[in-house]
PDB file with SEQRES, HELIX, SHEET and CRYST1 records, atoms N, CA, C and O in Angstrom:
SEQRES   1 A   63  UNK UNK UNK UNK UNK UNK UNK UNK UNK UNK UNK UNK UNK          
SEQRES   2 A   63  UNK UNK UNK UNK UNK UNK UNK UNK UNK UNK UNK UNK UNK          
SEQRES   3 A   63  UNK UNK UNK UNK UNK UNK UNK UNK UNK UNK UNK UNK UNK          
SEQRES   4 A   63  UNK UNK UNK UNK UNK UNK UNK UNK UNK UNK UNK UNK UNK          
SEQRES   5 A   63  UNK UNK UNK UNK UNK UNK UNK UNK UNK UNK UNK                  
HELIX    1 AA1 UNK A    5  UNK A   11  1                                   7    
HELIX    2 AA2 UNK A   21  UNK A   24  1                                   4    
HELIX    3 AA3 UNK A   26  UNK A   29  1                                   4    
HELIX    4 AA4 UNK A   35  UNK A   38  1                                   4    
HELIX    5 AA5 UNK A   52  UNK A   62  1                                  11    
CRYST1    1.000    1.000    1.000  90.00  90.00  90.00 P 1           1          
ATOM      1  N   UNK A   1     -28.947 -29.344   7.061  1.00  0.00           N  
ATOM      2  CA  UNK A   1     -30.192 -29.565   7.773  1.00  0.00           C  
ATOM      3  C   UNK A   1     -31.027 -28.291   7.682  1.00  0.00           C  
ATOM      4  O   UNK A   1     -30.592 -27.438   8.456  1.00  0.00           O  
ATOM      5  N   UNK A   2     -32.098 -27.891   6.974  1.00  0.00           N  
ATOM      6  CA  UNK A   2     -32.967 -27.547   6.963  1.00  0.00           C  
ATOM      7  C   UNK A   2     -34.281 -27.261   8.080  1.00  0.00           C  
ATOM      8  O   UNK A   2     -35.395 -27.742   8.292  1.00  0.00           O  
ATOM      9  N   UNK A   3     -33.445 -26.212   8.620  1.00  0.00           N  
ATOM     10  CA  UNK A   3     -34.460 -25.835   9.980  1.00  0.00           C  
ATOM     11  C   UNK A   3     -35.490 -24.683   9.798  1.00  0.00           C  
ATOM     12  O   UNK A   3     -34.990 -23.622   9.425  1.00  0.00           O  
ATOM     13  N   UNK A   4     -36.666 -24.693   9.968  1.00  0.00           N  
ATOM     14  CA  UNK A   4     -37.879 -23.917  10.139  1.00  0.00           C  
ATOM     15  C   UNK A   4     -37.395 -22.629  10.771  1.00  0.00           C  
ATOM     16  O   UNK A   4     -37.676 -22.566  11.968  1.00  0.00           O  
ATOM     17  N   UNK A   5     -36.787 -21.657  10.319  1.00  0.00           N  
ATOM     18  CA  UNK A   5     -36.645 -20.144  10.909  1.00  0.00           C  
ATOM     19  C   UNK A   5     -37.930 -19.861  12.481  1.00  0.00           C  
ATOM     20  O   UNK A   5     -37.730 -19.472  13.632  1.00  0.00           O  
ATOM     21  N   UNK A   6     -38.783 -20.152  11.977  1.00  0.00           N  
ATOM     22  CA  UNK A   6     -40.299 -20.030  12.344  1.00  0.00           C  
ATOM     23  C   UNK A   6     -40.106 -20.799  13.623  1.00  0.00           C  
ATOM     24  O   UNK A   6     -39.754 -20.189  14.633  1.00  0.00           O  
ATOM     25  N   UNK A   7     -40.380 -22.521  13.657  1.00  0.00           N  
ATOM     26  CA  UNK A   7     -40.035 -23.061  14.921  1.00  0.00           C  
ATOM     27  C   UNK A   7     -38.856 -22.933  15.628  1.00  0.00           C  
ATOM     28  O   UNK A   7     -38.817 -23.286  16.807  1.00  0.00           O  
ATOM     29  N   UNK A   8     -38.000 -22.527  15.131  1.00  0.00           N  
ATOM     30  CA  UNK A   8     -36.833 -22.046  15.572  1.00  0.00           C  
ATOM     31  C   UNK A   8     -37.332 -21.268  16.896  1.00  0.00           C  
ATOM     32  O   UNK A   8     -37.418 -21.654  18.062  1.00  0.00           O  
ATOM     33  N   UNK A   9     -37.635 -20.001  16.273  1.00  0.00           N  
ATOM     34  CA  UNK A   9     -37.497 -18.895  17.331  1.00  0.00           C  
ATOM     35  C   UNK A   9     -38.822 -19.510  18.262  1.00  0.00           C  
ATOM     36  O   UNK A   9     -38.885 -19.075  19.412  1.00  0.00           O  
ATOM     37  N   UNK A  10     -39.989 -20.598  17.786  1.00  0.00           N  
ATOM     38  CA  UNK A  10     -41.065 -20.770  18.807  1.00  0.00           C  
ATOM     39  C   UNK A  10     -39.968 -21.493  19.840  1.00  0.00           C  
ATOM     40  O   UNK A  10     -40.044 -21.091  21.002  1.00  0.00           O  
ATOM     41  N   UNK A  11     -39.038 -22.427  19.583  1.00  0.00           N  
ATOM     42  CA  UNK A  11     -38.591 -23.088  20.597  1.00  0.00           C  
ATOM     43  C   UNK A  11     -37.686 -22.447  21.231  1.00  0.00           C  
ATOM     44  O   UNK A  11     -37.474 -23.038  22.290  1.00  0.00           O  
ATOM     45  N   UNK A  12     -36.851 -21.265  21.091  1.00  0.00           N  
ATOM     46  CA  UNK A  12     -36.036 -20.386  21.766  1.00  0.00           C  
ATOM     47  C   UNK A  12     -36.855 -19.506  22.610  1.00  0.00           C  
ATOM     48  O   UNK A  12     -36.323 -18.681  23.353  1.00  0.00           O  
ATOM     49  N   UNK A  13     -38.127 -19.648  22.524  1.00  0.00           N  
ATOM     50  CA  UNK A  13     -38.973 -18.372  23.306  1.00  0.00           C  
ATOM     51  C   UNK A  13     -38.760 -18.931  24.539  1.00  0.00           C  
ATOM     52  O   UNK A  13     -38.632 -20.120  24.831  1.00  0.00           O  
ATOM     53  N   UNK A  14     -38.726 -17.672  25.435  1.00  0.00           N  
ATOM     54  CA  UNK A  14     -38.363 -17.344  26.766  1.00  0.00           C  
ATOM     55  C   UNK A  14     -36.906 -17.492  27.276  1.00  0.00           C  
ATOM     56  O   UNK A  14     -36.596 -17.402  28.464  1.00  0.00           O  
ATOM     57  N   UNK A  15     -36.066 -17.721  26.283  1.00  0.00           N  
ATOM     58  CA  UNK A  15     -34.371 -17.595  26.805  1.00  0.00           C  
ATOM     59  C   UNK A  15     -33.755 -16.271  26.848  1.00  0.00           C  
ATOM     60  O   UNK A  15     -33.726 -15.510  25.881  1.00  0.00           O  
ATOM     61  N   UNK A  16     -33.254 -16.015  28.021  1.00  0.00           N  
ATOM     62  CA  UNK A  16     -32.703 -15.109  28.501  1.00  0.00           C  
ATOM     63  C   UNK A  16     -31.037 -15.081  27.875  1.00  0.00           C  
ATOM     64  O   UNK A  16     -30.110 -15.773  28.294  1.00  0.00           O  
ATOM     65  N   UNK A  17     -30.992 -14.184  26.887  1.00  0.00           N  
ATOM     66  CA  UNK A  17     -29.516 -13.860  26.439  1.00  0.00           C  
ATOM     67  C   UNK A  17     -29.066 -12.553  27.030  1.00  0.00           C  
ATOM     68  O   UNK A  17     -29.693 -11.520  27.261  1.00  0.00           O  
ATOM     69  N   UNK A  18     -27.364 -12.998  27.274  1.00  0.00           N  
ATOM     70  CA  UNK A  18     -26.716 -14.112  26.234  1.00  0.00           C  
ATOM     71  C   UNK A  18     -27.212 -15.545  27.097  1.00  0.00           C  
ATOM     72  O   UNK A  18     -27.839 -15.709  28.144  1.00  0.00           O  
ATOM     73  N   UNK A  19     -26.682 -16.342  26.239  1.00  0.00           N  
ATOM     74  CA  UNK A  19     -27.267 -18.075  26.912  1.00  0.00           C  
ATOM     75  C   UNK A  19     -26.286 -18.388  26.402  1.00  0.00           C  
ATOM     76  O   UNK A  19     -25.739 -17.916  25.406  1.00  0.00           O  
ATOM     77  N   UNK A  20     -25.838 -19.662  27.414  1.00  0.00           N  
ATOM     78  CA  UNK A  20     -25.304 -20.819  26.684  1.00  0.00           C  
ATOM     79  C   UNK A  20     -26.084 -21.604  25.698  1.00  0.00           C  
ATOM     80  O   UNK A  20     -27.285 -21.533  25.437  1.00  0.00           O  
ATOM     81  N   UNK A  21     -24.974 -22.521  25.100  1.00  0.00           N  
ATOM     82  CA  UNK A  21     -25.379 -23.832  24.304  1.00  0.00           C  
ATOM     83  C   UNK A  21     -26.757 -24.186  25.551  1.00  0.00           C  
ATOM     84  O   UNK A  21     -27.910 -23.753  25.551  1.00  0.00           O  
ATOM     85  N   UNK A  22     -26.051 -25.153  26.556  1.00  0.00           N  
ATOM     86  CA  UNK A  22     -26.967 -25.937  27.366  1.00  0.00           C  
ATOM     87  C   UNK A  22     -28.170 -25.408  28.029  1.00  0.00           C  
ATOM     88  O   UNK A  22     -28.870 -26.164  28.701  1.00  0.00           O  
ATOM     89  N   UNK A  23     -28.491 -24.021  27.872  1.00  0.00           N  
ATOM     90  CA  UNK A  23     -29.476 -23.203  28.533  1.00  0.00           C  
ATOM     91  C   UNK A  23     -30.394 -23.337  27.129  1.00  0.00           C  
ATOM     92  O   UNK A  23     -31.504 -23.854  27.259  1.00  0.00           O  
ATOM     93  N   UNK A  24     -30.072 -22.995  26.105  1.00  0.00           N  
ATOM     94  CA  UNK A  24     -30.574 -22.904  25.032  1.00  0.00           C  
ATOM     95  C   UNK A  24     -31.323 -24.286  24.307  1.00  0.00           C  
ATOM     96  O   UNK A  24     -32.462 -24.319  23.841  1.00  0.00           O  
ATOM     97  N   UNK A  25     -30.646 -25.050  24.343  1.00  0.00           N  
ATOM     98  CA  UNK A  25     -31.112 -26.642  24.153  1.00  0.00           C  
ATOM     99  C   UNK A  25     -32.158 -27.074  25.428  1.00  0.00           C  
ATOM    100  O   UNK A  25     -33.232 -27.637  25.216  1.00  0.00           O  
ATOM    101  N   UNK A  26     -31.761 -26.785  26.523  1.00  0.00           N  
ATOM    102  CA  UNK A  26     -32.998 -26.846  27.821  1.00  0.00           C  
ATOM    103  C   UNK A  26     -34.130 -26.211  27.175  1.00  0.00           C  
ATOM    104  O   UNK A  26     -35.013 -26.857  26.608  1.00  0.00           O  
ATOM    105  N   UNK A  27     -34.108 -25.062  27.251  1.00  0.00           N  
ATOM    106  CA  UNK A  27     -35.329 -24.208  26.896  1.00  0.00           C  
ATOM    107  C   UNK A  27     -35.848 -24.358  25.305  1.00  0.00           C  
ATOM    108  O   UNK A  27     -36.450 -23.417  24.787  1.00  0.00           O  
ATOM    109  N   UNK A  28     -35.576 -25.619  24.544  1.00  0.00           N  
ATOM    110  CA  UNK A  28     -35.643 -25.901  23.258  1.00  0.00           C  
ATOM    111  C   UNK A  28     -36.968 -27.026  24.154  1.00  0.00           C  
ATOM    112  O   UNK A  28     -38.152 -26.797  24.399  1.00  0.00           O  
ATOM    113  N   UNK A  29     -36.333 -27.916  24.367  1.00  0.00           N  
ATOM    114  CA  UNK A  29     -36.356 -28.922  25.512  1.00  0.00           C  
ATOM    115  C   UNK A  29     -37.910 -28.848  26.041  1.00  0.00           C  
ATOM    116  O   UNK A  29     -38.834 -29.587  25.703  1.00  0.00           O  
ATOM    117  N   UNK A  30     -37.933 -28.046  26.716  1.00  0.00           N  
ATOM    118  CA  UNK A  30     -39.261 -27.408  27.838  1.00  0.00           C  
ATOM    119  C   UNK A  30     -40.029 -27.158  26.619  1.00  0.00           C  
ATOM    120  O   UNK A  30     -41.137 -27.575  26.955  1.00  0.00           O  
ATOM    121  N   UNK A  31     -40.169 -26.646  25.140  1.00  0.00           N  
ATOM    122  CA  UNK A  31     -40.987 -25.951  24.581  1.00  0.00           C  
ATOM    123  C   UNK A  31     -41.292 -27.130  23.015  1.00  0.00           C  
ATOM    124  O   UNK A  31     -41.522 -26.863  21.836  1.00  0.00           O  
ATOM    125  N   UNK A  32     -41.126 -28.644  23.875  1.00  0.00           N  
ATOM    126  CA  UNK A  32     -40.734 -29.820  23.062  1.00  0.00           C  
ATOM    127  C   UNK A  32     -40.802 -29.128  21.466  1.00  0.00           C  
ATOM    128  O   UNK A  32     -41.721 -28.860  20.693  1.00  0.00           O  
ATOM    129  N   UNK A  33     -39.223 -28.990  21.427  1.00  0.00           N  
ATOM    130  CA  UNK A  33     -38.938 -28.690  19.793  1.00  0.00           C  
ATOM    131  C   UNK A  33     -39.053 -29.899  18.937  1.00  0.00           C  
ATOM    132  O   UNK A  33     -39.005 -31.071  19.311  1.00  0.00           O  
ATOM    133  N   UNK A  34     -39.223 -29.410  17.651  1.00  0.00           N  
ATOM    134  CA  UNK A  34     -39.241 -31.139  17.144  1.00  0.00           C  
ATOM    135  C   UNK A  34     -37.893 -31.762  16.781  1.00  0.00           C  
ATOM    136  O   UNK A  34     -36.911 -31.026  16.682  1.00  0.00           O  
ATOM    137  N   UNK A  35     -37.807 -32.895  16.606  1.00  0.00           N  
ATOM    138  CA  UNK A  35     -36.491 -33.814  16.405  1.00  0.00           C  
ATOM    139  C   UNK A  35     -35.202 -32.903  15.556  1.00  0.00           C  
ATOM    140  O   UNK A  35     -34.077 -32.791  16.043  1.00  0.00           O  
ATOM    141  N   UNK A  36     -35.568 -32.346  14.332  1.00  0.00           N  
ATOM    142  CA  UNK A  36     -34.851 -31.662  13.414  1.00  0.00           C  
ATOM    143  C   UNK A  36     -33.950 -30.333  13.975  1.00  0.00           C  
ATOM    144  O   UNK A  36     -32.823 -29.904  13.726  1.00  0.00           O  
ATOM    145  N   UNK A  37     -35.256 -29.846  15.026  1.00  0.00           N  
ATOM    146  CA  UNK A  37     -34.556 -28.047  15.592  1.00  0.00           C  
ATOM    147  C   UNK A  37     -33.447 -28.922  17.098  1.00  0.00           C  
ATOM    148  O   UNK A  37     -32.246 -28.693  17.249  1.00  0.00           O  
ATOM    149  N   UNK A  38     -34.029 -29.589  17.726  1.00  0.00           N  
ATOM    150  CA  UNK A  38     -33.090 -30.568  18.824  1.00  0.00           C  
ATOM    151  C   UNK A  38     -31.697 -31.343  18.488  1.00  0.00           C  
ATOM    152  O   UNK A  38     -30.822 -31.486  19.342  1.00  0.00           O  
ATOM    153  N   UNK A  39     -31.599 -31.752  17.366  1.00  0.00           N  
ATOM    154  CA  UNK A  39     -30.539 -32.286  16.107  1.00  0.00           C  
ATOM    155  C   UNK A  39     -29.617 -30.984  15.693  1.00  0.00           C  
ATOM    156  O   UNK A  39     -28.488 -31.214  15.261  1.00  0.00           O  
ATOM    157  N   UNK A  40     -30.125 -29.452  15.829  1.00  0.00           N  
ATOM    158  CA  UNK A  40     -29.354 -28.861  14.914  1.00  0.00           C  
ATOM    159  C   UNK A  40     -28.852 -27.943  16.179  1.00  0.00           C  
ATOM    160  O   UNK A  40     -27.722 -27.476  16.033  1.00  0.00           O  
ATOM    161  N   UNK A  41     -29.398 -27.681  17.161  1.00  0.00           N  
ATOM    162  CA  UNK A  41     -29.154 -27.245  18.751  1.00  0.00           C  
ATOM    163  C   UNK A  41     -28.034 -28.226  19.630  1.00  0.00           C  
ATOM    164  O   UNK A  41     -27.360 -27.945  20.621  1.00  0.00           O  
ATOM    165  N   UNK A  42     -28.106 -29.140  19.053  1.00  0.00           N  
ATOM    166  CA  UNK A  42     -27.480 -30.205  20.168  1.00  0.00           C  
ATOM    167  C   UNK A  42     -25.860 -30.083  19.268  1.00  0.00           C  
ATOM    168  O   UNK A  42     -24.837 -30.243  19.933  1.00  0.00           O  
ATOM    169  N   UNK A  43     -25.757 -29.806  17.811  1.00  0.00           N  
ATOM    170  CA  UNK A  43     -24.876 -29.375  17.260  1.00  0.00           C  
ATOM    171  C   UNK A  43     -23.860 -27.996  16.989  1.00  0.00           C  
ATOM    172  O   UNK A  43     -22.853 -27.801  16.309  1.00  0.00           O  
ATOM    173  N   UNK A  44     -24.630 -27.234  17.831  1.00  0.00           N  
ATOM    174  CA  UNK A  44     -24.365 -26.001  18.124  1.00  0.00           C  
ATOM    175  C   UNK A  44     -22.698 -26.124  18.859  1.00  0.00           C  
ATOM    176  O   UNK A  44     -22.392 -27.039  19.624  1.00  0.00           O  
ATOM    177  N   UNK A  45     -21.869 -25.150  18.494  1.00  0.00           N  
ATOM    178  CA  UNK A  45     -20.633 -24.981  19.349  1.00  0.00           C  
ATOM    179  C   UNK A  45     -21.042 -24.687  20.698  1.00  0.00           C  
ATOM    180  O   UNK A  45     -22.052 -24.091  21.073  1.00  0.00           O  
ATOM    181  N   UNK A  46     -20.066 -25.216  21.400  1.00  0.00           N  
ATOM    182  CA  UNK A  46     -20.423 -24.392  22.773  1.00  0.00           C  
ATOM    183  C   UNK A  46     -19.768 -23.451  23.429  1.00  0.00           C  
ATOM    184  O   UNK A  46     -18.706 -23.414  24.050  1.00  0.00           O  
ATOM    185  N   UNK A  47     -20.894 -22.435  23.084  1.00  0.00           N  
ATOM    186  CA  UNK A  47     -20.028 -20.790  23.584  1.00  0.00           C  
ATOM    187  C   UNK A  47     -21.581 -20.381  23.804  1.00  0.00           C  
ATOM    188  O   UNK A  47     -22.559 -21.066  23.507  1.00  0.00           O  
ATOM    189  N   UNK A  48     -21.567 -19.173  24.363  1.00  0.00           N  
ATOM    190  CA  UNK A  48     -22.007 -18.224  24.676  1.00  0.00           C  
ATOM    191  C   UNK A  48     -23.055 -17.548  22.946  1.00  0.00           C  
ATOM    192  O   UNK A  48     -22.414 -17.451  21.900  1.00  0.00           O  
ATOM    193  N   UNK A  49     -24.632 -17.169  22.966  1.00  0.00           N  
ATOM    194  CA  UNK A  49     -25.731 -16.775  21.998  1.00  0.00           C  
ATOM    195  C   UNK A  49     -25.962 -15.961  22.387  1.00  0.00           C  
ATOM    196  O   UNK A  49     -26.758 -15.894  23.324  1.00  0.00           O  
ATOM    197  N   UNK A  50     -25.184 -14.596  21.682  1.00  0.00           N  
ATOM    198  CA  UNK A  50     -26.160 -12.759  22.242  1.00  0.00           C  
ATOM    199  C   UNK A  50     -27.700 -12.792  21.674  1.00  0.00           C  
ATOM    200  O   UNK A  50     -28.498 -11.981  22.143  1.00  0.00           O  
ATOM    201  N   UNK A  51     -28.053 -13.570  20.833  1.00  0.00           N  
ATOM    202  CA  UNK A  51     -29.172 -13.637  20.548  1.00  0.00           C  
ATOM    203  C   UNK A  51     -29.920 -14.883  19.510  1.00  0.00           C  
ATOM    204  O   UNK A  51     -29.301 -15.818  19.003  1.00  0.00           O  
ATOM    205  N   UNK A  52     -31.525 -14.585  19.348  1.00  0.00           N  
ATOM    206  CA  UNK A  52     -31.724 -15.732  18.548  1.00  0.00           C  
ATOM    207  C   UNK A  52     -31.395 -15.681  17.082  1.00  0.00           C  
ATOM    208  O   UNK A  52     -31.667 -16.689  16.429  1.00  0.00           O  
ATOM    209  N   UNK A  53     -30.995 -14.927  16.632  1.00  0.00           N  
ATOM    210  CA  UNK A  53     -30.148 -14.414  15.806  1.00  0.00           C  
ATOM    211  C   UNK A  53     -28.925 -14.909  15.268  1.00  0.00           C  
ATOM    212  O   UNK A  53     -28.787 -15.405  14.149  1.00  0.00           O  
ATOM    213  N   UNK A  54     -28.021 -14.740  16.159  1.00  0.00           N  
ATOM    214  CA  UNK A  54     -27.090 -15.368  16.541  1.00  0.00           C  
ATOM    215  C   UNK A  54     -26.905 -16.931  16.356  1.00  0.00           C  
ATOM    216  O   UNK A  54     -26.056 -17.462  15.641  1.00  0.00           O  
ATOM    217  N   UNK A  55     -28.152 -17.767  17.372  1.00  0.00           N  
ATOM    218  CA  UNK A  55     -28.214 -18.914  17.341  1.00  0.00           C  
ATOM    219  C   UNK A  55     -28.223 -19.631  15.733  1.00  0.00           C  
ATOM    220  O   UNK A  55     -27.381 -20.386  15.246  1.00  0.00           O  
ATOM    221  N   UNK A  56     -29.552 -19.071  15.092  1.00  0.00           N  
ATOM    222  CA  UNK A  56     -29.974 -18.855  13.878  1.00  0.00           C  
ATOM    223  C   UNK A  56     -28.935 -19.369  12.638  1.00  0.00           C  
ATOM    224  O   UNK A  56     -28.989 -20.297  11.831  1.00  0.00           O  
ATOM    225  N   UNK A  57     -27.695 -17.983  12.982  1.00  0.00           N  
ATOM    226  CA  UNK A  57     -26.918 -17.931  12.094  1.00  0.00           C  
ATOM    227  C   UNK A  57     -25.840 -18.983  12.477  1.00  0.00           C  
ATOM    228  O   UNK A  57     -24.940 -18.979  11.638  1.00  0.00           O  
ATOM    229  N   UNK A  58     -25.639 -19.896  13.492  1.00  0.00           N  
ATOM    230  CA  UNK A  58     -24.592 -20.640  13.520  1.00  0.00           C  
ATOM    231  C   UNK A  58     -25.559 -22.280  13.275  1.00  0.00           C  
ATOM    232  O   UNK A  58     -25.092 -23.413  13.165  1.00  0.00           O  
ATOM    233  N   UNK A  59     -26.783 -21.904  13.255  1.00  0.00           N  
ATOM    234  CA  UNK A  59     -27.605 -23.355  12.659  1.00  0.00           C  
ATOM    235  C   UNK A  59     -27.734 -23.672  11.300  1.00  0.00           C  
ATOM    236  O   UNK A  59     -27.812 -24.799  10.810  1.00  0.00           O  
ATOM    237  N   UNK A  60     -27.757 -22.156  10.502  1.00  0.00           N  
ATOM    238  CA  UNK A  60     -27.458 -22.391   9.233  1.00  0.00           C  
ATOM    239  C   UNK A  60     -25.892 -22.535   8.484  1.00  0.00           C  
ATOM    240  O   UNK A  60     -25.728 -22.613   7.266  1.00  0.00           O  
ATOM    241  N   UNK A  61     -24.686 -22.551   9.625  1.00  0.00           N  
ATOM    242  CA  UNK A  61     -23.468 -22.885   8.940  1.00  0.00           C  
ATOM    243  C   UNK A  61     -23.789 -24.050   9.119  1.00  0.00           C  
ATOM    244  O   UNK A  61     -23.800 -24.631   8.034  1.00  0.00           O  
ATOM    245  N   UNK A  62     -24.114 -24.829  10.109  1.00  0.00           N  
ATOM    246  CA  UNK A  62     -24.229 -26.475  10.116  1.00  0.00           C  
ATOM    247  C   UNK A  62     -24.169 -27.042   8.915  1.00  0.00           C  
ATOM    248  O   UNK A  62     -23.181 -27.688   8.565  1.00  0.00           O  
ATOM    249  N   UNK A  63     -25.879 -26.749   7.677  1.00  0.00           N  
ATOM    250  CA  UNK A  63     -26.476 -27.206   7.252  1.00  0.00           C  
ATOM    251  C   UNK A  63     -25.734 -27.135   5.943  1.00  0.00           C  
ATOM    252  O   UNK A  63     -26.200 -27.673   4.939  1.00  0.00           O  
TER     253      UNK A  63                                                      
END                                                                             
C-alpha cells in the first residue's frame, strides 16, 4: 500500500509521542485522513510510536 509520506505526517499532526496505535489512528481520525492513510494505520501493530518516523517506517513494512 502506497501511502503519501506527505499526508501522512498532515494526518499525524498534533500527536503527542510516544502514542499508541489507538491515539494515533484517533488523531488520523480528527484530521479526516483519507481511506488509504486510515487502511494502513488501522494495520499498524499495536505498541507504542516514539515518533512520526517511526510510524512511517512500520507503514512502509506493511506495503
Amino acid at each position: 500500500m502506497a501511502v503519501n509520506p506527505i499526508e501522512m505526517q498532515k494526518a499525524l499532526g498534533g500527536v503527542n509521542y510516544p502514542a499508541s496505535k489507538e491515539e494515533i489512528v484517533q488523531q488520523a481520525s480528527k484530521h479526516k485522513a483519507g481511506e488509504e492513510i486510515m487502511k494502513a494505520l488501522d494495520a499498524l501493530p499495536n505498541k507504542q510510536y516514539d515518533s512520526p518516523a517511526a510510524v512511517n517506517k512500520e507503514v512502509g513494512k506493511e506495503s
